[in-house]
C-alpha positions as CSV (number, residue, x, y, z in Angstrom):
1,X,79.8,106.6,106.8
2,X,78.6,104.3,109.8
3,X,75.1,105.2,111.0
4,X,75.8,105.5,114.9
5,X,73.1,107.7,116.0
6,X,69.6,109.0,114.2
7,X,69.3,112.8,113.7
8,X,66.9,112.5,116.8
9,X,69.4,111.8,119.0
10,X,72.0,114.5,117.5
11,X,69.8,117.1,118.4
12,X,69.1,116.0,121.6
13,X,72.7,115.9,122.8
14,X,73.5,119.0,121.0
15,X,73.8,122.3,123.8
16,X,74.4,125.3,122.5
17,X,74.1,127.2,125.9
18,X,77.7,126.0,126.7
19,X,81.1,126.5,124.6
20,X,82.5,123.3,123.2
21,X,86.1,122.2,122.3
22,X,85.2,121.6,119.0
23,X,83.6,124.4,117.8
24,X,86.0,127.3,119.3
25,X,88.8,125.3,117.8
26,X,87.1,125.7,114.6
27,X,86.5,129.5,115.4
28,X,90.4,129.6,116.3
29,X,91.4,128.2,112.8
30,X,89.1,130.8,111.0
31,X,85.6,128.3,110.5
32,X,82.4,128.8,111.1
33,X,80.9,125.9,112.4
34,X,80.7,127.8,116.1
35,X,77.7,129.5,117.9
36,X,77.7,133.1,120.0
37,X,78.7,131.5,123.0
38,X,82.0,130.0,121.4
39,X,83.2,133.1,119.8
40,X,82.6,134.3,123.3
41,X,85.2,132.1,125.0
42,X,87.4,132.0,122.2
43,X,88.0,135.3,122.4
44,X,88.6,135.7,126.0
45,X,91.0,133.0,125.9
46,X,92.2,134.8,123.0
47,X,92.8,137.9,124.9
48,X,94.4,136.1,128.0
49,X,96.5,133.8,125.5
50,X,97.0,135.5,122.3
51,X,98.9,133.0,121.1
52,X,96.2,130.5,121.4
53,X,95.3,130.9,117.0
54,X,98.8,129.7,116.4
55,X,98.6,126.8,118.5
56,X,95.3,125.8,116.8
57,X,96.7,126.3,113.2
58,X,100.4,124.9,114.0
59,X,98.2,121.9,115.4
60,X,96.3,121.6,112.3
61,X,99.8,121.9,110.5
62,X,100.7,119.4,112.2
63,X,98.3,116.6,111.4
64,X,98.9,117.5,107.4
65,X,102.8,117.2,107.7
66,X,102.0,113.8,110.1
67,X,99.8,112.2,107.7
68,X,102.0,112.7,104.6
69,X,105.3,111.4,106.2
70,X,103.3,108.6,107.5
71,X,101.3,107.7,104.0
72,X,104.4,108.8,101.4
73,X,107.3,107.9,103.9
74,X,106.3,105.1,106.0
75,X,103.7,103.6,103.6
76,X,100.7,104.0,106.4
77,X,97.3,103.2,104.3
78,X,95.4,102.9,107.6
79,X,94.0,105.6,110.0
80,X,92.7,106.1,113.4
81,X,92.0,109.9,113.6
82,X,90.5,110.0,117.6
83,X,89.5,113.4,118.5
84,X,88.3,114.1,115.3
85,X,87.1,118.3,115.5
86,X,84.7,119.6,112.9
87,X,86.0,118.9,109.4
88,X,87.6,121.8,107.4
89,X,90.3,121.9,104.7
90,X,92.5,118.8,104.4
91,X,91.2,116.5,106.8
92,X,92.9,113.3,107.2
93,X,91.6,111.3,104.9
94,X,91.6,113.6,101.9
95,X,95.8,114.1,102.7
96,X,96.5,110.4,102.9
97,X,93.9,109.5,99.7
98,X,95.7,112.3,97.7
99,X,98.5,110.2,97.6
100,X,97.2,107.0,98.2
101,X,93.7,106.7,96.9
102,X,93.2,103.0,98.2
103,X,93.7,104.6,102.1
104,X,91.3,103.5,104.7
105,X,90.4,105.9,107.6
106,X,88.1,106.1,110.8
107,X,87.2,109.1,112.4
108,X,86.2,109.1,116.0
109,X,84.5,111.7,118.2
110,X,81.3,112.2,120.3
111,X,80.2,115.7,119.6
112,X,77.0,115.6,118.2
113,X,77.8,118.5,115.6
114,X,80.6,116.9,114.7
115,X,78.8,113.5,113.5
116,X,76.4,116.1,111.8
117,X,79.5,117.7,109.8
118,X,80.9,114.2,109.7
119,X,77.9,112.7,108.0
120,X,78.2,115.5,105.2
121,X,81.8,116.0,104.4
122,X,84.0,113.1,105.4
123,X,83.8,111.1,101.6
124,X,86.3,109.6,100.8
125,X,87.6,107.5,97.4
126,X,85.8,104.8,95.7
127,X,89.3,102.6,96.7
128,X,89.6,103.6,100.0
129,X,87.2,104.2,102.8
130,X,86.3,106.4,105.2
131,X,84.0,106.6,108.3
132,X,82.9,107.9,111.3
133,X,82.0,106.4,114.5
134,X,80.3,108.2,117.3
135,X,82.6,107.0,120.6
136,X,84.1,108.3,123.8
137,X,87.8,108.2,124.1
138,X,86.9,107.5,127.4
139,X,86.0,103.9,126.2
140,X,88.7,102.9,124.3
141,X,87.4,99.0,123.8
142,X,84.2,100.5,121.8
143,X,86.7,103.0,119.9
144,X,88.5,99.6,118.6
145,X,85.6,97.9,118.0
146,X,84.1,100.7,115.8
147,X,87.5,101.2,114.2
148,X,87.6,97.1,113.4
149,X,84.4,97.2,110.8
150,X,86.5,99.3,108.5
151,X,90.6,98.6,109.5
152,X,92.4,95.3,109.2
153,X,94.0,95.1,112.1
154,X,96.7,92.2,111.5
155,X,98.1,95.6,109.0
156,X,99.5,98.5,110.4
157,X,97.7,101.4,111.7
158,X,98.6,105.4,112.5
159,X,96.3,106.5,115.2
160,X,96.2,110.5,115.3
161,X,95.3,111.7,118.4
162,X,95.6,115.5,118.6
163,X,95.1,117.4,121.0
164,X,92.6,115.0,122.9
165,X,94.2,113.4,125.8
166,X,94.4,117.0,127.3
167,X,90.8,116.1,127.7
168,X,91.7,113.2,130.2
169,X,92.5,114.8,133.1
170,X,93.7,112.1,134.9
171,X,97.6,111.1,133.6
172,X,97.2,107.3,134.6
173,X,94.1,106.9,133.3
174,X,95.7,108.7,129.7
175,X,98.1,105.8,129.9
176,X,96.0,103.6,130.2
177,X,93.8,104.6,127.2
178,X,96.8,105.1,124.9
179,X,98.2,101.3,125.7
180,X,94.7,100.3,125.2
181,X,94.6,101.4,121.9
182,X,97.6,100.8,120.4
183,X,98.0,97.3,122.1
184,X,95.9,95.7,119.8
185,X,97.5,97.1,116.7
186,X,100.5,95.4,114.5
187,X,104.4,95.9,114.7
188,X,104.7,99.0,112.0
189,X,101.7,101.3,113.5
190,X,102.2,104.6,114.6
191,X,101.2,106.9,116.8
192,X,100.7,110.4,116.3
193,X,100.2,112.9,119.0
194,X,99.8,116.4,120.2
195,X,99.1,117.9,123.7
196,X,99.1,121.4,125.6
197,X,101.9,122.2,127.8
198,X,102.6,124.9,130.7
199,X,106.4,124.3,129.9
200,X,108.3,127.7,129.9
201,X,111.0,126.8,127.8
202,X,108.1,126.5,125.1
203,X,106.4,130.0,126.6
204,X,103.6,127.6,128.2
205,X,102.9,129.3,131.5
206,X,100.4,131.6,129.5
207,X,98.2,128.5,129.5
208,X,97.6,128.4,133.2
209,X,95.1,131.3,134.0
210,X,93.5,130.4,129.9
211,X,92.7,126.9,130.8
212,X,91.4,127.8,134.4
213,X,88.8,130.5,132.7
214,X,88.1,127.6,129.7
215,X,87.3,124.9,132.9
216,X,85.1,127.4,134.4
217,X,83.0,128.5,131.1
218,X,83.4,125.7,128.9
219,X,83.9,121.7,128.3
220,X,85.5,119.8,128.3
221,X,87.3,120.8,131.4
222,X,91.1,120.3,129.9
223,X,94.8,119.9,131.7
224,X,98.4,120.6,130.6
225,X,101.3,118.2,131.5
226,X,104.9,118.6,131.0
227,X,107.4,117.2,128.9
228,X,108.3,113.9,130.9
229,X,104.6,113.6,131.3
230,X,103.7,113.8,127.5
231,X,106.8,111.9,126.9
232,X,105.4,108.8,129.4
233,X,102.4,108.6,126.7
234,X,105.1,106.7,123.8
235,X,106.5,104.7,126.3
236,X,107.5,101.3,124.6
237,X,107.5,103.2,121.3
238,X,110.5,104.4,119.0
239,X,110.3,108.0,118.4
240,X,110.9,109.3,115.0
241,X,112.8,112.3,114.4
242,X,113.0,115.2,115.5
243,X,111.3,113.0,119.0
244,X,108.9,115.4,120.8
245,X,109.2,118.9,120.2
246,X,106.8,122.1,119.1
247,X,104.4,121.0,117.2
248,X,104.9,123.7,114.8
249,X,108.8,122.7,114.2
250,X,108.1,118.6,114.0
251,X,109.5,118.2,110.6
252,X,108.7,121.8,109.4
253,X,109.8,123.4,106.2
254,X,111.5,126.3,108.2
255,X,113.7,126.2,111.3
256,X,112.8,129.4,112.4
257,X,109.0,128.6,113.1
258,X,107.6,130.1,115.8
259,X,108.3,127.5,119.2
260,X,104.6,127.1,120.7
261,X,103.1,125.4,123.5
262,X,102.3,122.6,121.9
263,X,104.1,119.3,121.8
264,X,104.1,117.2,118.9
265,X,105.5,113.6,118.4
266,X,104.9,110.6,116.0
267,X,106.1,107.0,117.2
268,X,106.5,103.9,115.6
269,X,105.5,100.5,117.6
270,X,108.2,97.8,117.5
């Protein structure tokens, strides 16, 4: 694991007065790396979108399904995981090593109890690697210069970023950041993406009066975006099938699975 910040500094940035992404997502998915305050807002959000536990799980689905295709199907041994979340069962890195042990992933994130977490849990194979950098989406040059100390860059990379460019409210800057980061990557890299939609064909408009409470009494203050908007982000990429769909039915065992408001795509770069 890089050493990014000294415990000092963790616990300085660290507010537990205020709910954060990262920890009610990890009280949505049953963990219990979350405070009072989370549980709180979780379950209001809860109560005003009940489907809101699962989104979170068919999200975390999600990634598993992603990162096998991409490491058994595609032959992916590299990772950008942006948007990390508290580690819990089957992370990224422990998927992809199961079935490639010489895989090499990065985690990124800036929550200060998620570096604490990360520091602890994310170890990976003697033949891979796996590490952690403390960065801000937000600043996608220091995200690929982190990433660069462990990835080879002239091979191809999958960046995962789930359910974190709901985070960037603004929809130009979002593309902006996405080109950023995959523009320095190989022919053969993939992205891998989910994101929160009001869409009613996928039951979204339960999201509108959930996020407006969640921008009110919690951060980061997040946004929904439609189809064509979500779409826009793999622009210049070749979607795999089934494109961009539920998250919960991208390449799921069962046909029937529940349709959420969550869409899910994986792209490949020409």
């Amino acid at each position: 694991m890089s050493g990014r910040l000294q415990p000092s500094d963790v616990t300085d940035r660290l507010n537990t007065g205020v709910a954060h992404n990262a920890r009610v997502w990890n009280y949505w998915i049953g963990g219990k790396d979350h405070y009072e305050v989370d549980q709180q807002v979780g379950e209001q959000v809860a109560t005003m979108f009940p489907v809101i536990r699962d989104v979170a799980r068919a999200d975390r689905e999600f990634l598993g399904r992603a990162v096998r295709f991409l490491t058994a199907e595609c032959g992916v041994r590299q990772f950008l995981d942006i948007g990390t979340g508290l580690p819990t069962l089957d992370n990224t890195h422990e998927i992809a090593q199961r079935i490639a042990p010489d895989s090499r992933i990065v985690y990124v994130d800036n929550d200060p109890i998620v570096l604490v977490h990360a520091r602890s849990l994310l170890v990976g194979t003697s033949e891979g690697a796996t590490d952690y950098i403390d960065a801000d989406v937000h600043h996608p040059h220091s995200v690929i210069e982190g990433a660069a100390e462990t990835l080879d860059f002239e091979q191809p990379v999958a960046v995962m970023m789930l359910g974190i460019l709901n985070f960037i409210l603004d929809t130009e800057q979002a593309l902006d950041i996405v080109r950023r980061i995959m523009d320095p990557l190989p022919s053969g890299s993939y992205l891998a993406m989910t994101h929160p939609t009001t869409d009613t064909d996928l039951g979204g408009e339960g999201n509108v009066g959930a996020m407006k409470f969640w921008n009110e009494n919690a951060t980061p203050p997040i946004t929904a975006r439609s189809r064509a908007e979500i779409g826009a982000f793999f622009e210049g990429l070749e979607l795999l099938t089934p494109g961009l769909v539920s998250c919960s039915r991208w390449r799921a065992e069962s046909e029937s699975a529940e349709v959420l408001p969550q869409f899910g795509a994986v792209a490949r770069k020409r």
